[in-house]
C-alpha positions as CSV (number, residue, x, y, z in Angstrom):
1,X,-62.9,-5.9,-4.2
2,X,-60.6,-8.8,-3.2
3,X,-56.7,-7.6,-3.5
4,X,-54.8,-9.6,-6.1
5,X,-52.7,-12.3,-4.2
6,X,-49.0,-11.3,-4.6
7,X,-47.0,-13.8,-7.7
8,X,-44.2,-15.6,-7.1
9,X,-41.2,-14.0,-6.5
10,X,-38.2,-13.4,-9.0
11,X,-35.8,-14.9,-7.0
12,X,-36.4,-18.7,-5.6
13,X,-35.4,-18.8,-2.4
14,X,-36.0,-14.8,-1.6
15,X,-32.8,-15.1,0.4
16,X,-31.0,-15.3,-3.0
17,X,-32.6,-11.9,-4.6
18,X,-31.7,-10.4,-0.5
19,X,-28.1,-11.9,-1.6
20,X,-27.3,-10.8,-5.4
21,X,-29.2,-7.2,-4.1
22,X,-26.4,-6.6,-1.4
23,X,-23.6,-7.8,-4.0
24,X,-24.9,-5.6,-6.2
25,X,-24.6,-2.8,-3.9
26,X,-21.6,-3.7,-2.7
27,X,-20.3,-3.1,-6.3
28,X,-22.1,0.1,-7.0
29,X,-20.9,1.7,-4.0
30,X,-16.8,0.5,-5.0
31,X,-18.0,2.1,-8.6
32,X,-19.1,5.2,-6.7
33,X,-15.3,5.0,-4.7
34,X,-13.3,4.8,-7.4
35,X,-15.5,6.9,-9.8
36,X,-15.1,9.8,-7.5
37,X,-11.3,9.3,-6.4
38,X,-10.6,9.7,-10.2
39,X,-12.1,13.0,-10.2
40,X,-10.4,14.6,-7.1
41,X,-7.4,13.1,-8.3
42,X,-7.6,14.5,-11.8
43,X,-8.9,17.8,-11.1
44,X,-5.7,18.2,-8.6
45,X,-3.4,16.6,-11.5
46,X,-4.3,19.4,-13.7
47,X,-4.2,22.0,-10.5
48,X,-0.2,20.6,-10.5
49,X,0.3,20.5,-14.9
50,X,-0.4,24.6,-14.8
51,X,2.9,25.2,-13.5
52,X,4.8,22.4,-15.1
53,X,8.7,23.4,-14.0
54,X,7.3,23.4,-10.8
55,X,6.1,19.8,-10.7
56,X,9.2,18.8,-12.7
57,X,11.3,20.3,-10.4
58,X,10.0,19.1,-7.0
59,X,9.4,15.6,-8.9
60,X,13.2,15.7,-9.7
61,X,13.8,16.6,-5.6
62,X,11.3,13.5,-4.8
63,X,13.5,11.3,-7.3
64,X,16.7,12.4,-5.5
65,X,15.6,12.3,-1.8
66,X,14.6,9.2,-2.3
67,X,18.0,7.9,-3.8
68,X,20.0,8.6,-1.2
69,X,18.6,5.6,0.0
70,X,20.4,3.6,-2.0
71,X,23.5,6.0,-1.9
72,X,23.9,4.6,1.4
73,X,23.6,1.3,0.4
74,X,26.3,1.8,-1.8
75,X,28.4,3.3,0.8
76,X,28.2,0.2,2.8
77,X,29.4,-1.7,-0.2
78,X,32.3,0.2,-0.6
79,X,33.5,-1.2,2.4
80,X,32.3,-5.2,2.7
81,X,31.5,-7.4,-0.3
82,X,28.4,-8.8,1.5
83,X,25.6,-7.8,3.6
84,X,24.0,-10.3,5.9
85,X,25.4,-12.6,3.0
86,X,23.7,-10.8,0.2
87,X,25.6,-9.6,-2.5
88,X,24.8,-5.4,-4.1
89,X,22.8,-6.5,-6.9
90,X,20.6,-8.9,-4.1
91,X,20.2,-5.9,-1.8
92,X,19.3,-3.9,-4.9
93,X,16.4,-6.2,-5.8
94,X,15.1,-6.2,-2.1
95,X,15.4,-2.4,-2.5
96,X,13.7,-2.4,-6.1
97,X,11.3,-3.9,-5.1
98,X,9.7,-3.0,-1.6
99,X,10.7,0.6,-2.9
100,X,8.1,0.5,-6.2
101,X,6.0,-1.1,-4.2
102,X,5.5,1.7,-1.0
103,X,6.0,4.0,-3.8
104,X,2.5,3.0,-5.1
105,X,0.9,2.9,-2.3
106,X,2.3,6.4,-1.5
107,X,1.1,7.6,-4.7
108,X,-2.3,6.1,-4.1
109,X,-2.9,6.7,-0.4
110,X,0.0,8.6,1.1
111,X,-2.4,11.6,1.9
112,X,-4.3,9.5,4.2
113,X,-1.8,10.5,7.1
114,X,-3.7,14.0,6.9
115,X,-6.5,12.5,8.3
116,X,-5.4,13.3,12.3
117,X,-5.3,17.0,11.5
118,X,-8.6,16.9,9.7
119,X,-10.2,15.2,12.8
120,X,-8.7,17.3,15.4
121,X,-10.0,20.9,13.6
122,X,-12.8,19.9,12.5
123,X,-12.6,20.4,8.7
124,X,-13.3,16.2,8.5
125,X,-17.0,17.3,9.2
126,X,-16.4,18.9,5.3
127,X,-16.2,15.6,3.6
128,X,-18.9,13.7,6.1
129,X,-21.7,16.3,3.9
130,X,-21.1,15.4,0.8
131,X,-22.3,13.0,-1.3
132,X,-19.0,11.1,-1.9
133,X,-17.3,8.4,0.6
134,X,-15.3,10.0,3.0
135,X,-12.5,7.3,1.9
136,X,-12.0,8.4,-1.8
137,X,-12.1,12.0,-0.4
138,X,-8.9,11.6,2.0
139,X,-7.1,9.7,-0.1
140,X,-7.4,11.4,-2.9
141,X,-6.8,15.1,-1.2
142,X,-4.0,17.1,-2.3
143,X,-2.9,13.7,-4.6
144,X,1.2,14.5,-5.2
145,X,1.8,13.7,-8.5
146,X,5.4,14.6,-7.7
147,X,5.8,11.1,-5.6
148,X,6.1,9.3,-9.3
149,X,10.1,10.4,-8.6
150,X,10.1,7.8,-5.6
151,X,8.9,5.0,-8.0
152,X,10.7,6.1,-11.0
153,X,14.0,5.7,-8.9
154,X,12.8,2.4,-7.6
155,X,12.0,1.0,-10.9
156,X,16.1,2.1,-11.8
157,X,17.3,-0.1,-8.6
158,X,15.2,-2.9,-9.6
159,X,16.2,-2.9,-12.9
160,X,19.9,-2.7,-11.9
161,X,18.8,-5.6,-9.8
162,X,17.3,-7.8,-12.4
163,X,20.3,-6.9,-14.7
164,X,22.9,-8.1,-12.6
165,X,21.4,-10.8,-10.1
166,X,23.2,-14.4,-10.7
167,X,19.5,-16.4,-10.8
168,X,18.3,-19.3,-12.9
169,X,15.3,-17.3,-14.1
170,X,12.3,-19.5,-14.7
171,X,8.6,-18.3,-15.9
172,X,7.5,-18.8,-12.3
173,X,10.5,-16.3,-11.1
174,X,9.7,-13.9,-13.9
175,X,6.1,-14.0,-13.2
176,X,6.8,-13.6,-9.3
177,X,8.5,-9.9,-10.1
178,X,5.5,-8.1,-10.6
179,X,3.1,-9.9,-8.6
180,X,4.9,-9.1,-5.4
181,X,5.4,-5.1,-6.7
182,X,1.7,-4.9,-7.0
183,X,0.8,-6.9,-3.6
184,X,3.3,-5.4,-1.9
185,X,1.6,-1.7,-3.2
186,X,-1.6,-2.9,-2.0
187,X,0.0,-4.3,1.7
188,X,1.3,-0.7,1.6
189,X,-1.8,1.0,0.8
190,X,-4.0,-1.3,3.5
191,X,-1.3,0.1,6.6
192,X,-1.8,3.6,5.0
193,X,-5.6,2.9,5.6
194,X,-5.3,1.3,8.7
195,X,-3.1,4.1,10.2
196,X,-6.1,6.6,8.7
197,X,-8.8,4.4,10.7
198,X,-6.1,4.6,14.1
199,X,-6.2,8.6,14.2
200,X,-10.0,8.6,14.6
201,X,-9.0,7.4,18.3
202,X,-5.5,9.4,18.5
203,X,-6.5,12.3,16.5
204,X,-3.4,13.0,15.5
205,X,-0.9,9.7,15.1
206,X,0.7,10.4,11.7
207,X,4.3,9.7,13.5
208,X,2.7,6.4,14.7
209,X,1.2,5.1,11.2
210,X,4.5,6.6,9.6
211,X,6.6,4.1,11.8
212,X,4.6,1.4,9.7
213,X,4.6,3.4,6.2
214,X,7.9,4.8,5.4
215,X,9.6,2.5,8.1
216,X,8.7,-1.0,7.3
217,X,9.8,0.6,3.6
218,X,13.1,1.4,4.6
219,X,13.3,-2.1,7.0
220,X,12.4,-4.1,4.2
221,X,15.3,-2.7,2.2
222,X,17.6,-4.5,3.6
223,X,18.1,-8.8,4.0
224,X,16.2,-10.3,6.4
225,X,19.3,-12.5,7.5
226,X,20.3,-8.6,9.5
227,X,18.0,-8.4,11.9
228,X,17.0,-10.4,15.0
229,X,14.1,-13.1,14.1
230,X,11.5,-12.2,16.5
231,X,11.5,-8.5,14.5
232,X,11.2,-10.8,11.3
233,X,8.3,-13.3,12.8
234,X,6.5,-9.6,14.0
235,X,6.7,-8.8,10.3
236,X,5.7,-12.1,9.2
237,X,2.5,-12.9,11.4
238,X,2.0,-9.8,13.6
239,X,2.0,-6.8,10.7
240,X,3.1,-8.7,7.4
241,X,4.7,-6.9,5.7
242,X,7.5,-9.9,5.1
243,X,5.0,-10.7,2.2
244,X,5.9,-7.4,0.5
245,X,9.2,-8.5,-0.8
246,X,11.1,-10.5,2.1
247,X,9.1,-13.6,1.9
248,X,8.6,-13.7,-2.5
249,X,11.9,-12.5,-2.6
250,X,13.6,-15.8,-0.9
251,X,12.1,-17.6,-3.3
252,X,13.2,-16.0,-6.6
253,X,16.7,-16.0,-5.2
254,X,16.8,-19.2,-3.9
255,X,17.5,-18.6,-0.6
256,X,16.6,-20.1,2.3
257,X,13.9,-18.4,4.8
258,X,15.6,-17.6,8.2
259,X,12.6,-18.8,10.1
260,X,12.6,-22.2,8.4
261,X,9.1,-21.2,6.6
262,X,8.0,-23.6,3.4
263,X,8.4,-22.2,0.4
264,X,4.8,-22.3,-0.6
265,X,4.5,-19.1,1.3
266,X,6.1,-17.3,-1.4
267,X,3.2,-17.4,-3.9
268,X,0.4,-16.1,-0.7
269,X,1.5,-12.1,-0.8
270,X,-1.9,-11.5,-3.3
271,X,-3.6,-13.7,-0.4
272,X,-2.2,-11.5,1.9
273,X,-2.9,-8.4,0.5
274,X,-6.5,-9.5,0.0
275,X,-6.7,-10.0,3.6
276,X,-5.0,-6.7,4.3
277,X,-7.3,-4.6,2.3
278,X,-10.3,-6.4,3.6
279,X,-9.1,-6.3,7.6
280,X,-8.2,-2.3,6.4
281,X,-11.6,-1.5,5.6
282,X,-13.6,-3.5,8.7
283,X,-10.9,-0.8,10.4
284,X,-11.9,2.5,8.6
285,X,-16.0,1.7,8.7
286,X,-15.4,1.2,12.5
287,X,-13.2,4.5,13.1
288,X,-15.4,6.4,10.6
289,X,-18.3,5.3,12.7
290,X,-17.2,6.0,15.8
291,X,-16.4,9.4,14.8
292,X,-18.3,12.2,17.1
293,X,-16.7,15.2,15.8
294,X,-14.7,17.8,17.8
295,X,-17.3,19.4,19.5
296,X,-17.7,23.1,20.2
């Protein structure tokens, strides 16, 4: 009996069904991510809540590390009026925030720097067997719910910041604020990644992706108008992290960029941090793939 020639497809052109079936995936599979980093992250939240003075105590030591920070920016202050020709509450909105902004990203993704010991014993091979992604797995191990003290104390230096800055606030400026805390979080959370995908070659370079991390935190903490410009161009087109705060912040404070940039930069950190994120994964599927294990 003759077969039963095929009907026409669902999708005209095929290429387009091909298309929306890969988007679709692509989607299901971030679903999957995030689905499964909430549930490592909240069994280890409620792991941390059974021994509540505990977390309150080491997130009060967080909170207080982290402020002397800006203890020795107020040191400095007690001795000049200006700093690169930035006035304390100036300095205190750069430090506001980049500050909120790593904080984030260290909340998020600060356990990725883990990953080097994980692929030099071995244990990494753990997380390859299960049915989870690998990424959602190391960021989400041993989540610190005690690193809310780092952006609690940011939030109180940008406040200060926003309190006592001498700026013509428009909507633009006002709306600028928390665009460039949450782009900066995710420029932040891309080097964290980044750094992981590094140590699948280095095994362990945790010092190497800190230098990025917690430095370019604490660099960006302080006017741009300090430091030589070719550091400033490196963090502006080599590893931009300018775009965290540096590069928004001219802007909102109407000052003018040291490298003689346009201002329309200003408004590209989300562009940037969509490029970040999306450079930061091509790095991790590479380094993931080109894992061999250690061996016997």
């Amino acid at each position: 009996m003759p077969s039963r020639p095929a009907g026409p497809s669902c999708c005209s052109p095929p290429d387009a069904c091909c298309s929306r079936s890969r988007h679709d995936g692509w989607w299901s599979r971030v679903a999957e991510a995030l689905r499964a980093y909430g549930l490592i992250v909240a069994m280890w939240v409620r792991s941390t809540m059974a021994y509540r003075a505990s977390f309150a105590m080491t997130t009060f030591g967080n909170f207080a590390a982290t402020g002397f920070d800006f203890v020795t920016i107020l040191l400095m202050f007690s001795h000049v009026d200006a700093l690169g020709g930035y006035s304390l509450p100036e300095v205190a909105f750069l430090y506001g925030t980049t500050s909120t902004a790593f904080g984030l990203a260290d909340l998020v993704m600060g356990s990725m720097d883990r990953l080097g010991r994980r692929v030099r014993d071995g244990t990494l091979d753990t997380l390859l067997v299960r049915p989870v992604p690998v990424l959602a797995q190391v960021a989400a191990d041993r989540f610190a719910l005690r690193r809310l003290g780092r952006i609690t104390q940011g939030l109180l230096v940008l406040c200060y910041g926003l309190a006592s800055l001498d700026v013509e606030w428009t909507a633009l400026k006002v709306a600028m604020v928390p665009l460039m805390v949450l782009s900066g979080g995710a420029i932040f959370a891309s080097v964290f990644v980044a750094g992981g995908a590094f140590q699948f070659l280095a095994q362990d370079a945790s010092e190497v992706q800190n230098s990025f991390t917690y430095g370019g935190n604490t660099l960006l903490q302080y006017p741009p108008s300090i430091f030589a410009k070719d550091l400033v161009r490196g963090v502006t087109f080599v590893v931009p992290l300018a775009f965290v705060n540096w590069v928004p912040s001219l802007y909102v404070l109407g000052r003018e960029d040291p490298l003689g940039l346009p201002d329309w930069l200003a408004f590209l950190p989300p562009v940037v941090a969509a490029g970040c994120c999306g450079l930061a994964a091509l790095a991790w599927r590479t380094g993931l793939r080109s894992y061999r294990s250690t061996g016997n």
